[in-house]
Structure formats: structure tokens, C-alpha cells
PyMOL Python script that loads the backbone (N, CA, C, O; Angstrom):
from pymol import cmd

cmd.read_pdbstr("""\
ATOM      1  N   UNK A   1       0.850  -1.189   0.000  1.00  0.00           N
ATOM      2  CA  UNK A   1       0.000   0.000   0.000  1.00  0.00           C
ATOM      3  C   UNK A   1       0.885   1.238   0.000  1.00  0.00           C
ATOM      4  O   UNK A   1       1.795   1.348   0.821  1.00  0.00           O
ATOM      5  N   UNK A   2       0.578   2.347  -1.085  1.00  0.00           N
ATOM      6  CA  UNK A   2       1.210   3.636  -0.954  1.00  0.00           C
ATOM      7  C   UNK A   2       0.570   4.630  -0.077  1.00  0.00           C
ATOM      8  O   UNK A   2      -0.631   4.889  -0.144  1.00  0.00           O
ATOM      9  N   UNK A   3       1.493   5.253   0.853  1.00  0.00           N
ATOM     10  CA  UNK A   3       1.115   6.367   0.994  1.00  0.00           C
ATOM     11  C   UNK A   3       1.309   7.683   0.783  1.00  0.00           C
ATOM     12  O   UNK A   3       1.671   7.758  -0.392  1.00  0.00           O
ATOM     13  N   UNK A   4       1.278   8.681   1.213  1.00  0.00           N
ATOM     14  CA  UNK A   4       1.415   9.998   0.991  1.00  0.00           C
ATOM     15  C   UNK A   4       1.796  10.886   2.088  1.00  0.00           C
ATOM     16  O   UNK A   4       1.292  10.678   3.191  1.00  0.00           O
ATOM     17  N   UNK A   5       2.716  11.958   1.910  1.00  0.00           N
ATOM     18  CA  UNK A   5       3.050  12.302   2.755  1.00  0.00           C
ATOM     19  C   UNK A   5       2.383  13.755   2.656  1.00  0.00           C
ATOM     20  O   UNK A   5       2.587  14.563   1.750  1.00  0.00           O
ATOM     21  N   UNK A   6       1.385  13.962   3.981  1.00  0.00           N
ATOM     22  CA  UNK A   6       0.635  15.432   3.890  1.00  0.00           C
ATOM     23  C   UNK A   6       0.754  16.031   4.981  1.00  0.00           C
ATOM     24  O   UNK A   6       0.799  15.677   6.159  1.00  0.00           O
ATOM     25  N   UNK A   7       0.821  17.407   4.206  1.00  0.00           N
ATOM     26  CA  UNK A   7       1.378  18.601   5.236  1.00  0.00           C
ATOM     27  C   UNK A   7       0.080  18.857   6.053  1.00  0.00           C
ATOM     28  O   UNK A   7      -0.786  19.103   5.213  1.00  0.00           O
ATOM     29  N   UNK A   8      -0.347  18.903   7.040  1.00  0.00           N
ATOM     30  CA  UNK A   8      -1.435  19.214   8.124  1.00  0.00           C
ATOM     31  C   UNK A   8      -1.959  20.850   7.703  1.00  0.00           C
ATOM     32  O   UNK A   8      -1.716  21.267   6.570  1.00  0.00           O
ATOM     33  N   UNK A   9      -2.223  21.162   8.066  1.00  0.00           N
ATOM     34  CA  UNK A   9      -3.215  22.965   7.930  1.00  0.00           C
ATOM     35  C   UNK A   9      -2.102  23.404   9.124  1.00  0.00           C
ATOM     36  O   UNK A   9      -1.781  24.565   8.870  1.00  0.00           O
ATOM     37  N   UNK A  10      -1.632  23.091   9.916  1.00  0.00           N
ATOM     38  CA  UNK A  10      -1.123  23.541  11.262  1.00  0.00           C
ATOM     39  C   UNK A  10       0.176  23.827  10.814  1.00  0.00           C
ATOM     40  O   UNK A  10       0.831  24.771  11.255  1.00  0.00           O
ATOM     41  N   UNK A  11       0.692  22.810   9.694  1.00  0.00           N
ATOM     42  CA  UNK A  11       2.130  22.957   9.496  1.00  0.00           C
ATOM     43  C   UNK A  11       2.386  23.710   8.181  1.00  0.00           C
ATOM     44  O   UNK A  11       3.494  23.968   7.711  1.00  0.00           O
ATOM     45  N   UNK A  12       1.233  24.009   7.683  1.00  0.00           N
ATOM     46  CA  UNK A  12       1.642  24.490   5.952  1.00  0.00           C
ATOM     47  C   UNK A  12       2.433  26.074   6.234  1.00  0.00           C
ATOM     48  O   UNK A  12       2.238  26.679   7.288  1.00  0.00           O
ATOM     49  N   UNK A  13       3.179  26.525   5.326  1.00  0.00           N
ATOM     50  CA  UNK A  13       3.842  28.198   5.735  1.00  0.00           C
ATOM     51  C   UNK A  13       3.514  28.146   3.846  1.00  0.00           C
ATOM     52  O   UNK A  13       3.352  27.181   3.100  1.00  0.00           O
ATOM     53  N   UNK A  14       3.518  29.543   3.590  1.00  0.00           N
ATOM     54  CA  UNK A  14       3.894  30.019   2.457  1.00  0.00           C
ATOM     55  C   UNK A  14       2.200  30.351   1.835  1.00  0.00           C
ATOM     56  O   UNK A  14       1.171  30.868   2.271  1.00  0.00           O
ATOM     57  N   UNK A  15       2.734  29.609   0.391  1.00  0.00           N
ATOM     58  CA  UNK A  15       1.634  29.375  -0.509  1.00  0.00           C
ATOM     59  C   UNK A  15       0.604  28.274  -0.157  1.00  0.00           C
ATOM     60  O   UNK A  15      -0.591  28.295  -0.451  1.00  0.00           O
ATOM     61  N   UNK A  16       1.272  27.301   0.529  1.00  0.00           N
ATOM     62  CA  UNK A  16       0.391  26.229   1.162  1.00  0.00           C
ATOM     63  C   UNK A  16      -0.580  26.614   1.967  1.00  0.00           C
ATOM     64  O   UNK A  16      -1.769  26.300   1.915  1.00  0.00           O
ATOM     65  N   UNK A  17       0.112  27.495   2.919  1.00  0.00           N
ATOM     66  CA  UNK A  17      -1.102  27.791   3.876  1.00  0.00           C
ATOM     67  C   UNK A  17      -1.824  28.967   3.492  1.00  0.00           C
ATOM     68  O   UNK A  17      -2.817  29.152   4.196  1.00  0.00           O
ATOM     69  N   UNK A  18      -1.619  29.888   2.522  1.00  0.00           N
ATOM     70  CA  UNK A  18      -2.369  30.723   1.845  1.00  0.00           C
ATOM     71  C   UNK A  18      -3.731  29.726   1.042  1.00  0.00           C
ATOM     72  O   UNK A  18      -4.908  30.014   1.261  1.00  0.00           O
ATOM     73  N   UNK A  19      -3.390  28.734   0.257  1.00  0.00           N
ATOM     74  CA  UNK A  19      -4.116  27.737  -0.499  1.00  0.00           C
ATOM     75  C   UNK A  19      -5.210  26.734   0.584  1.00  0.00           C
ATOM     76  O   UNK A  19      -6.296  26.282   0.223  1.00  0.00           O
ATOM     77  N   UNK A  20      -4.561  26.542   2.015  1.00  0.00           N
ATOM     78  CA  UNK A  20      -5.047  25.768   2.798  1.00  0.00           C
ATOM     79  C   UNK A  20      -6.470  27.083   3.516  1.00  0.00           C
ATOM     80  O   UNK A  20      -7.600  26.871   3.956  1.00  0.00           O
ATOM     81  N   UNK A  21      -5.840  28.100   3.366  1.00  0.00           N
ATOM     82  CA  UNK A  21      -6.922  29.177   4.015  1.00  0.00           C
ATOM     83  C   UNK A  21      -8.055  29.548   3.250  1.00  0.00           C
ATOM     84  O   UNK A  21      -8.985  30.209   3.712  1.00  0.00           O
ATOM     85  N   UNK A  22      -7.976  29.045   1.844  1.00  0.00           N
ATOM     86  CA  UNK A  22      -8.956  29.616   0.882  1.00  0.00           C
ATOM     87  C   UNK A  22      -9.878  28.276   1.644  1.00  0.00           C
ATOM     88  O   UNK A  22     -10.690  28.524   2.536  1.00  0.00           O
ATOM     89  N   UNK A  23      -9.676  27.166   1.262  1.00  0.00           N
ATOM     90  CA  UNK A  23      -9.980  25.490   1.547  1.00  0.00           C
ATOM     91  C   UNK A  23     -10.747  25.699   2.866  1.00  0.00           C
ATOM     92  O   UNK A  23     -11.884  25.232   2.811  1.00  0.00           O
ATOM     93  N   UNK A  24     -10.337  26.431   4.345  1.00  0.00           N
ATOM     94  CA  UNK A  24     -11.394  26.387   5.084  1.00  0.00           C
ATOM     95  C   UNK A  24     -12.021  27.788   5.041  1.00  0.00           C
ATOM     96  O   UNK A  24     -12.462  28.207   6.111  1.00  0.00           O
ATOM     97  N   UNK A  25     -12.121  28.550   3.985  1.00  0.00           N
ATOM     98  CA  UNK A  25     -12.918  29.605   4.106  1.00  0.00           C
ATOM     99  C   UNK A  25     -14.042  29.184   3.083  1.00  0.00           C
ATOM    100  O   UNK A  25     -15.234  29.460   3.221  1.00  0.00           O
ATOM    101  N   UNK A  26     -13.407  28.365   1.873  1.00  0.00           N
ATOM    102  CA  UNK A  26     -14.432  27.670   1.195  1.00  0.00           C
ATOM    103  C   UNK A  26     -15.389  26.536   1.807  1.00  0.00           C
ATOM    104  O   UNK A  26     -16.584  26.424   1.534  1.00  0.00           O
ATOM    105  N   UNK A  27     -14.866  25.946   2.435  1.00  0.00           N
ATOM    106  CA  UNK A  27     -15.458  24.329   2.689  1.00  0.00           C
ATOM    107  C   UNK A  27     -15.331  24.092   4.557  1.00  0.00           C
ATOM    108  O   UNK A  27     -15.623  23.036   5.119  1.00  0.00           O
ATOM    109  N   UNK A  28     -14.980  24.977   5.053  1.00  0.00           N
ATOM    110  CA  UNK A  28     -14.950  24.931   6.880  1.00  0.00           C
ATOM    111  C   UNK A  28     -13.686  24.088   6.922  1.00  0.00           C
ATOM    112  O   UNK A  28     -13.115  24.058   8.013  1.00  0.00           O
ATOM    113  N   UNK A  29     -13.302  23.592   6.202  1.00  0.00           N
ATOM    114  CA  UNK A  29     -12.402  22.399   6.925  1.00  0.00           C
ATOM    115  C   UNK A  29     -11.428  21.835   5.674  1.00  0.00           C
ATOM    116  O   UNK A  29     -12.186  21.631   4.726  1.00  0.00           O
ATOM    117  N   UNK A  30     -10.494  21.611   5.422  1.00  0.00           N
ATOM    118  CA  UNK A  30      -9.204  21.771   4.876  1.00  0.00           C
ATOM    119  C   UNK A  30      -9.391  19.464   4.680  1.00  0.00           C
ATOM    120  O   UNK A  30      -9.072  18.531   5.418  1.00  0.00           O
ATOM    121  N   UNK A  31      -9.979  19.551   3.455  1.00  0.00           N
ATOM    122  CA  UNK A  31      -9.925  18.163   3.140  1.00  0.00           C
ATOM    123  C   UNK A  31      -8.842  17.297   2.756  1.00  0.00           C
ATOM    124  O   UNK A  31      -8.000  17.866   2.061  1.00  0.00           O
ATOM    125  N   UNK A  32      -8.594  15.941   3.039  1.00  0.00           N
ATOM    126  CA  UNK A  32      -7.849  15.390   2.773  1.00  0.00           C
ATOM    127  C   UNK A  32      -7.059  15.086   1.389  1.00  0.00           C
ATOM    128  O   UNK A  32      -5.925  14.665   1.163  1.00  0.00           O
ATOM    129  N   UNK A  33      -8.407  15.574   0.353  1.00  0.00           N
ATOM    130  CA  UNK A  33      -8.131  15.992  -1.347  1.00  0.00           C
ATOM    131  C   UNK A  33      -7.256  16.785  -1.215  1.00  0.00           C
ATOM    132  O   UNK A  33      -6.105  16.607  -1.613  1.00  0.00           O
ATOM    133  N   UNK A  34      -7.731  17.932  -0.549  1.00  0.00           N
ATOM    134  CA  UNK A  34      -6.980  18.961  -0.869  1.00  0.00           C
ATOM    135  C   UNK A  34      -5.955  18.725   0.258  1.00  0.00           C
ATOM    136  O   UNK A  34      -6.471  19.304   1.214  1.00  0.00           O
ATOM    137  N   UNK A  35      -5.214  18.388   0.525  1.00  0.00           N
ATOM    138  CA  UNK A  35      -4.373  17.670   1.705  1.00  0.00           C
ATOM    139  C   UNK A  35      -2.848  16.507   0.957  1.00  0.00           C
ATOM    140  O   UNK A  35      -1.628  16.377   1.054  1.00  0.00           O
ATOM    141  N   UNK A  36      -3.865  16.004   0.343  1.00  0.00           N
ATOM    142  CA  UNK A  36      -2.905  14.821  -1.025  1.00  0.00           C
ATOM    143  C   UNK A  36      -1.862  16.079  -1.857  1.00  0.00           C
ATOM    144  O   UNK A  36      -0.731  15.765  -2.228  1.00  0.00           O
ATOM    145  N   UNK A  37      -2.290  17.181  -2.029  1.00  0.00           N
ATOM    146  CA  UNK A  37      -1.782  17.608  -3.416  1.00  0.00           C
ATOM    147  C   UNK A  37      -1.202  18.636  -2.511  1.00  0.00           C
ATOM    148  O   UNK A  37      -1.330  19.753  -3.013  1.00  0.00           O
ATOM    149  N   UNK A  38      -0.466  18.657  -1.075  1.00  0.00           N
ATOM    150  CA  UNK A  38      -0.234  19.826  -0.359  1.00  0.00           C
ATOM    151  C   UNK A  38       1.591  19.783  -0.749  1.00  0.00           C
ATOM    152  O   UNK A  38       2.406  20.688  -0.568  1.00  0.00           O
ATOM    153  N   UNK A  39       1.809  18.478  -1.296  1.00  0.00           N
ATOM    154  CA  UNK A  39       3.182  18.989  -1.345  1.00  0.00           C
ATOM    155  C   UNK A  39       3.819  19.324  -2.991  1.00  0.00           C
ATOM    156  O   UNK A  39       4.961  19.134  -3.409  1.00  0.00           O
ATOM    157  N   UNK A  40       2.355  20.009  -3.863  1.00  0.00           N
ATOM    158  CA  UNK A  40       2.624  20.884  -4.938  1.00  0.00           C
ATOM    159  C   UNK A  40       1.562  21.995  -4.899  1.00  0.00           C
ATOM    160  O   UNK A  40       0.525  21.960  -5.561  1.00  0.00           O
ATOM    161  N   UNK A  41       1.831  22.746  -4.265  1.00  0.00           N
ATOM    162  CA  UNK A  41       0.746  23.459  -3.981  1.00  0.00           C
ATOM    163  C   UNK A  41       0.154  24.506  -5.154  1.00  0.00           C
ATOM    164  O   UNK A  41      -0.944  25.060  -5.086  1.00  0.00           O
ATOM    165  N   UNK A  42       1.371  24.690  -6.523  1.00  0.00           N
ATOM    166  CA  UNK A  42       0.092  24.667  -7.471  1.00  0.00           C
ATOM    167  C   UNK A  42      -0.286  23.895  -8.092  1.00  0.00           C
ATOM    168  O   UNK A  42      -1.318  24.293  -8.630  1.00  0.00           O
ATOM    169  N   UNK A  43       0.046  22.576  -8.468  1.00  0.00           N
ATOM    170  CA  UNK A  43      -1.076  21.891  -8.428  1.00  0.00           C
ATOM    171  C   UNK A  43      -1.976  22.069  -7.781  1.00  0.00           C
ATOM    172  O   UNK A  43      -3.038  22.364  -8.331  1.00  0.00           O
ATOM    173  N   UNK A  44      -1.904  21.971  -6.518  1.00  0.00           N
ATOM    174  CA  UNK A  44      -3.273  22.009  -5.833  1.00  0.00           C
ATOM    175  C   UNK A  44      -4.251  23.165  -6.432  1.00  0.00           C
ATOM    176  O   UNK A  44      -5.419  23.091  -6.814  1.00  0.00           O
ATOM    177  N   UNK A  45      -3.226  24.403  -6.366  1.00  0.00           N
ATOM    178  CA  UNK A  45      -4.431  25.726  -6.437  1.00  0.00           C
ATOM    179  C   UNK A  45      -4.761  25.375  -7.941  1.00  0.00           C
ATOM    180  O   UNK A  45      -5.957  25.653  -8.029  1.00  0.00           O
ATOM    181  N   UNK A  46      -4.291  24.859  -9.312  1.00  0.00           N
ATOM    182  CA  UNK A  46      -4.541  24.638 -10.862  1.00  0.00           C
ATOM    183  C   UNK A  46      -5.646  23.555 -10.598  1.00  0.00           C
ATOM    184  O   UNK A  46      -6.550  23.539 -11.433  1.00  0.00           O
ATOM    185  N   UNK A  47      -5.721  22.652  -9.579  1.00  0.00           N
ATOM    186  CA  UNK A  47      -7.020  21.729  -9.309  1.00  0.00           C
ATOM    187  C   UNK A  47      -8.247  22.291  -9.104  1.00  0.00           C
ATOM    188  O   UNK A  47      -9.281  22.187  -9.765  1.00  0.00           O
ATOM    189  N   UNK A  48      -7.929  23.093  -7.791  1.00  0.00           N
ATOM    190  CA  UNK A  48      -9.277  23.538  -7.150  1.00  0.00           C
ATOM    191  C   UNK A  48     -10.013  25.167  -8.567  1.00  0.00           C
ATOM    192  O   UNK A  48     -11.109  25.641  -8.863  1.00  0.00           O
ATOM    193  N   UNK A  49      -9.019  25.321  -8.841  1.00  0.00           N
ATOM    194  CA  UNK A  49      -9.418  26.564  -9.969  1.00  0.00           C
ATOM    195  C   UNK A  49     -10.416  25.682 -11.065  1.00  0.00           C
ATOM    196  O   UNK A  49     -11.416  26.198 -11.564  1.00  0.00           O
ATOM    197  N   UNK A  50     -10.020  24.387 -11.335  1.00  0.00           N
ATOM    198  CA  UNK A  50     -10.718  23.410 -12.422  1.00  0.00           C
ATOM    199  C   UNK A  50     -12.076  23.524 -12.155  1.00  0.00           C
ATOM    200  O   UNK A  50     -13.023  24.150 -12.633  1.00  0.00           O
ATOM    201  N   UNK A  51     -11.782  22.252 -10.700  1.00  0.00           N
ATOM    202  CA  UNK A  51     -13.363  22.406  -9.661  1.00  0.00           C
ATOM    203  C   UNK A  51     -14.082  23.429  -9.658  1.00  0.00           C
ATOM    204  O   UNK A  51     -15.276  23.433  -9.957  1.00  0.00           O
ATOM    205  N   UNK A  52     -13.308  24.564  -9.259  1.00  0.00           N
ATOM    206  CA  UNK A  52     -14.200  25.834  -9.480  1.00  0.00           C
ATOM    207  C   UNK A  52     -14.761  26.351 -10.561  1.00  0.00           C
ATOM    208  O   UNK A  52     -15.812  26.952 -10.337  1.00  0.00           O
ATOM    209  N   UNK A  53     -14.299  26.304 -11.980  1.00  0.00           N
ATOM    210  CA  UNK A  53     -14.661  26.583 -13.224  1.00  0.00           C
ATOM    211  C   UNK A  53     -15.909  25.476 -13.655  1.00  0.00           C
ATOM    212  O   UNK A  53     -17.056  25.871 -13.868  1.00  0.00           O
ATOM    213  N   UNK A  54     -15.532  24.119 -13.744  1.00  0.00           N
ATOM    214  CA  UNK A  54     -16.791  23.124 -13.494  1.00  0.00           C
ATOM    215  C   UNK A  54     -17.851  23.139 -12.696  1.00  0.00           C
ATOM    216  O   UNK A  54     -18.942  22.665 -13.013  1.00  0.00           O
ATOM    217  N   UNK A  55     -17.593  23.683 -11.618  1.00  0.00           N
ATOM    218  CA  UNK A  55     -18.722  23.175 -10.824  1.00  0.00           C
ATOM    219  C   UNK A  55     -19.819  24.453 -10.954  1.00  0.00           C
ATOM    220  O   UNK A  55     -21.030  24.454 -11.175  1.00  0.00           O
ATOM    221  N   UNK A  56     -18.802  25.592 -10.707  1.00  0.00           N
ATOM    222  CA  UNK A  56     -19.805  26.976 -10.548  1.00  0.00           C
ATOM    223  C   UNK A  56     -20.393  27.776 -11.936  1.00  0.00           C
ATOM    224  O   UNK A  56     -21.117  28.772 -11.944  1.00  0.00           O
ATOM    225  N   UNK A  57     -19.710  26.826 -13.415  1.00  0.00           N
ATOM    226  CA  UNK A  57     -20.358  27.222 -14.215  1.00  0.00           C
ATOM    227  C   UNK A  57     -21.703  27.316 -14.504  1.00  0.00           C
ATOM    228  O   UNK A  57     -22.482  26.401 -14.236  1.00  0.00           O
ATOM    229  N   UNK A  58     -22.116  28.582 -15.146  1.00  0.00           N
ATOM    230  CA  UNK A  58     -23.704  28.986 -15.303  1.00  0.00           C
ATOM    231  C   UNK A  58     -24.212  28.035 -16.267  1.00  0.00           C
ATOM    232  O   UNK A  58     -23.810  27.730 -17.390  1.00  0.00           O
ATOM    233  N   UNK A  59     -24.896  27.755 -15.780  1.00  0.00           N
ATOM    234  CA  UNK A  59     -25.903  26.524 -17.126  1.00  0.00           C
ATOM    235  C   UNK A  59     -26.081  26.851 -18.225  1.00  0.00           C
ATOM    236  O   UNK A  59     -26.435  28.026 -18.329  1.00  0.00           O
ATOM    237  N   UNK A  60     -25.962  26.161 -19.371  1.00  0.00           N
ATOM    238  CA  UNK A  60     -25.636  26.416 -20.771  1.00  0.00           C
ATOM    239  C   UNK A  60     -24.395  26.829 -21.222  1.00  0.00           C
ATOM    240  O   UNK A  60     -24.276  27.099 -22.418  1.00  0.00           O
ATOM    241  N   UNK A  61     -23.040  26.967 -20.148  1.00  0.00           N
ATOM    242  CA  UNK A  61     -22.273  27.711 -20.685  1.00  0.00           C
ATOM    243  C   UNK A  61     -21.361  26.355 -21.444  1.00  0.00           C
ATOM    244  O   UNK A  61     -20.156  26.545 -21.280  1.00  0.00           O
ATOM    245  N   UNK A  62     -21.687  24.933 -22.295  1.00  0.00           N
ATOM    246  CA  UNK A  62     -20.871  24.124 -22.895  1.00  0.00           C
ATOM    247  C   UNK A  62     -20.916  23.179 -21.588  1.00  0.00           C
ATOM    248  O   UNK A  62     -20.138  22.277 -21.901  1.00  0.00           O
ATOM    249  N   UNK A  63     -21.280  22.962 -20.617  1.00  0.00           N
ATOM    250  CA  UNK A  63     -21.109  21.679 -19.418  1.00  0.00           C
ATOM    251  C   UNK A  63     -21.980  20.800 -19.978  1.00  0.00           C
ATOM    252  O   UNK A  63     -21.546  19.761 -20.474  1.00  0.00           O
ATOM    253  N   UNK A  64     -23.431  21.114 -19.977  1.00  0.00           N
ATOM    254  CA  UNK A  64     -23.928  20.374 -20.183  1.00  0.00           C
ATOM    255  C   UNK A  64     -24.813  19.764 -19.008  1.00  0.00           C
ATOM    256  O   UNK A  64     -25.259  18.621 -19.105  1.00  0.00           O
ATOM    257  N   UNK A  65     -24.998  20.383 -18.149  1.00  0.00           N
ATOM    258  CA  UNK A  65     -25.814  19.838 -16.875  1.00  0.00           C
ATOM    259  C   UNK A  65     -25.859  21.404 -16.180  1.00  0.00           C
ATOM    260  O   UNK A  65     -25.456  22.555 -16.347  1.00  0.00           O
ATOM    261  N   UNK A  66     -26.634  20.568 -15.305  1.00  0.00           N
ATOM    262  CA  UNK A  66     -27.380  22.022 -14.197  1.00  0.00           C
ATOM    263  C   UNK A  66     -26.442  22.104 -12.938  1.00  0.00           C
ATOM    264  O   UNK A  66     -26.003  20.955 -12.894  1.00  0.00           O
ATOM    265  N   UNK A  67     -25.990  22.651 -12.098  1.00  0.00           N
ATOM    266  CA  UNK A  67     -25.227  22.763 -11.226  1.00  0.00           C
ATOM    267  C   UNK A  67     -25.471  21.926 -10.124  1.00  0.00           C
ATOM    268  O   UNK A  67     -24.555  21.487  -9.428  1.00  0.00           O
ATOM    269  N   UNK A  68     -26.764  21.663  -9.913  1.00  0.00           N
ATOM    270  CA  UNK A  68     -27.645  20.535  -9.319  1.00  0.00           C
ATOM    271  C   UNK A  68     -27.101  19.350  -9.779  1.00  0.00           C
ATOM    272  O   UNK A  68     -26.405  18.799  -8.927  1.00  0.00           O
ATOM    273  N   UNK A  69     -27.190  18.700 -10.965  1.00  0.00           N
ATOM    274  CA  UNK A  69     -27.095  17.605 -11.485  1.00  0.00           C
ATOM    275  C   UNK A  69     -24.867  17.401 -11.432  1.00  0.00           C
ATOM    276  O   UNK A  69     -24.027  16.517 -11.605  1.00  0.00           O
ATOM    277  N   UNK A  70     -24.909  18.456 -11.182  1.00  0.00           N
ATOM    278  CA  UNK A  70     -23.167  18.102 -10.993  1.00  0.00           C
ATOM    279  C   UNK A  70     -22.677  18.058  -9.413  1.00  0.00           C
ATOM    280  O   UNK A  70     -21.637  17.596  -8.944  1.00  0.00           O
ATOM    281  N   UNK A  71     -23.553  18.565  -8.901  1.00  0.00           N
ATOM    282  CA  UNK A  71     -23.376  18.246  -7.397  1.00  0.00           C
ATOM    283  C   UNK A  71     -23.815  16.419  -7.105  1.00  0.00           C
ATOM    284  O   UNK A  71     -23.175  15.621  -6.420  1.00  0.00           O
ATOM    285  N   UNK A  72     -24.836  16.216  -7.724  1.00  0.00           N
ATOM    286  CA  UNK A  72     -25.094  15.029  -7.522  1.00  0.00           C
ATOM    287  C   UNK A  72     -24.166  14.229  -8.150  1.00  0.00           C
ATOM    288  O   UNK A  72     -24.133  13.075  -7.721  1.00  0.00           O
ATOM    289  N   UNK A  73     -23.599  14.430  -8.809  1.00  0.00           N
ATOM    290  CA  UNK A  73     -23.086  13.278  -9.544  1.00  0.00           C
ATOM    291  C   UNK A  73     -21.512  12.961  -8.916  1.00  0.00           C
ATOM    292  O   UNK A  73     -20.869  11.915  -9.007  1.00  0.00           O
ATOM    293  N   UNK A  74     -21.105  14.343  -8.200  1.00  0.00           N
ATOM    294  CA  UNK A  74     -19.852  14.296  -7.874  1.00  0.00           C
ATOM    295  C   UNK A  74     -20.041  13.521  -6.410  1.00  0.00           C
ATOM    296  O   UNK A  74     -19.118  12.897  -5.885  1.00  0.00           O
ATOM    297  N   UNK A  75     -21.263  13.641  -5.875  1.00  0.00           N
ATOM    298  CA  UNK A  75     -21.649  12.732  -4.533  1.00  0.00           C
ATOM    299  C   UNK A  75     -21.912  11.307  -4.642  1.00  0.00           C
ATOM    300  O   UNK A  75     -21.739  10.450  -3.774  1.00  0.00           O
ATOM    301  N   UNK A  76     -22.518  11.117  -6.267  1.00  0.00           N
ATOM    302  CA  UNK A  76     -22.613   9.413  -6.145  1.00  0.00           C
ATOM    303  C   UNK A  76     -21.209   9.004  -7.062  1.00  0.00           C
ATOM    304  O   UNK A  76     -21.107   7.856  -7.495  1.00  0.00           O
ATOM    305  N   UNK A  77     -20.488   9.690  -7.239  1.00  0.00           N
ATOM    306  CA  UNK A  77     -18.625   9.152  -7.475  1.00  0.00           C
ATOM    307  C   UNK A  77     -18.354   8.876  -6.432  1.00  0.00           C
ATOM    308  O   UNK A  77     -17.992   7.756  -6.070  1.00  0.00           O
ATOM    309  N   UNK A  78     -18.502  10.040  -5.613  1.00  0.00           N
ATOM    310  CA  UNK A  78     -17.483  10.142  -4.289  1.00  0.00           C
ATOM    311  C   UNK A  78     -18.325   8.542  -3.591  1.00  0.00           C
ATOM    312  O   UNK A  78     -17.539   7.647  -3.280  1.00  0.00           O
ATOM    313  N   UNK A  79     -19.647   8.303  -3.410  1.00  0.00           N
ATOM    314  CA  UNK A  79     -20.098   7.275  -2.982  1.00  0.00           C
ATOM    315  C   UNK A  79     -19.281   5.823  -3.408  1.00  0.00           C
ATOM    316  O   UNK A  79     -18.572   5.040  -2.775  1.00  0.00           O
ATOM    317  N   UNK A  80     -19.758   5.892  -4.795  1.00  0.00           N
ATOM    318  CA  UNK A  80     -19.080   4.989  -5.121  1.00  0.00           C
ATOM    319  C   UNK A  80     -18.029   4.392  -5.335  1.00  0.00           C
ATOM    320  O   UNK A  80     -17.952   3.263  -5.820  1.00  0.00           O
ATOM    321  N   UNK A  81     -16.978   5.192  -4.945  1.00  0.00           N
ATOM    322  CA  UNK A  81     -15.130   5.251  -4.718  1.00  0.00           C
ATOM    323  C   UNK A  81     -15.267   4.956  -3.295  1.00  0.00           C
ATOM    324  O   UNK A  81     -14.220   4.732  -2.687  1.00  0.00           O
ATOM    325  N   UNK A  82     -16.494   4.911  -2.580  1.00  0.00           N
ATOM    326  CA  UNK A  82     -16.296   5.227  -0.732  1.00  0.00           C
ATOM    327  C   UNK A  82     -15.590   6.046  -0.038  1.00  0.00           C
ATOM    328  O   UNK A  82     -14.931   5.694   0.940  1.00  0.00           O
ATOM    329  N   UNK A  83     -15.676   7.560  -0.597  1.00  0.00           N
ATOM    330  CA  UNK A  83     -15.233   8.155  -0.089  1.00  0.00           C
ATOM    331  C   UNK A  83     -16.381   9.011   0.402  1.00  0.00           C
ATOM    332  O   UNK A  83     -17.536   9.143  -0.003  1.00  0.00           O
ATOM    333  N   UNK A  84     -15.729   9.530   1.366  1.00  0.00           N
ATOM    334  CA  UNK A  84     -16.584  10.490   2.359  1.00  0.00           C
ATOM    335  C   UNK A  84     -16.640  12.059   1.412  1.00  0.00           C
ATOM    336  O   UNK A  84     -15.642  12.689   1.064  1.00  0.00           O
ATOM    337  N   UNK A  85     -18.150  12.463   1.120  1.00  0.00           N
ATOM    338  CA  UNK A  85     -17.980  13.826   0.491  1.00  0.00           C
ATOM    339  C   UNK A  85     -18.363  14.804   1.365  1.00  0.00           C
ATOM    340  O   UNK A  85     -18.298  15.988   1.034  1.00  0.00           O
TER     341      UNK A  85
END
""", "prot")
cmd.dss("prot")
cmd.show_as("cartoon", "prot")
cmd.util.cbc("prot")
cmd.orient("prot")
């Protein structure tokens, strides 16, 4: 089994913990997603910018679903991977 080595919210300095502060101002709480990708932290921020462009796009803009229907769908992935959303 691999693991990963992740920087905590307590320990991040820099850009990390600038990136980790958006994460609980967005979401209360600094997820383990966003936790995996703490030791490239732009990656991380080029991820969550994705998420953000997908998810919060206005309907019709080329997605192809309702913002509704992408919330759901990202909950029965996350279900079905067993992960906690």
C-alpha cells in the first residue's frame, strides 16, 4: 500500500497555507483531497481553480448539466469510490 506524505493545515507556511486558508474559508475544513496535493501546492491551487470553473459554471455555458445535477453526480462518485464527500 502507498502512501502519501501530507502537510497538516497547522504545518503548511507560504503558498500552502495561503491555499489551505482559501480550503477552510471555502469548505470549513481543509480536506484530505486537498491535503494529497499539499506537497505541490500549485497543483493544488490549478485543481481547485478546475473544480471551481466546473462546478460553478452557469448553465448552458458548454457543461452540459445544471449545477444541481453536478453536485449530484460528484456525490454518487465520491459514494461509489467510498469516499466520504
Amino acid at each position: 500500500m502507498s502512501w502519501l506524505r501530507l502537510v497538516r493545515p497547522e504545518e503548511a507556511e507560504g503558498e500552502l497555507a495561503r491555499s489551505y486558508a482559501e480550503a477552510l474559508q471555502r469548505a470549513g475544513r481543509v480536506y484530505q483531497i486537498v491535503q494529497a496535493m499539499s506537497l505541490a501546492p500549485r497543483v493544488l491551487d490549478a485543481s481547485m481553480a478546475l473544480y471551481q470553473r466546473v462546478m460553478f459554471a452557469p448553465s448552458g455555458s458548454g457543461i452540459g448539466l445544471s449545477r444541481d445535477r453536478r453536485e449530484l453526480l460528484a456525490v454518487v462518485v465520491s459514494r461509489t469510490n467510498a469516499c466520504h464527500y
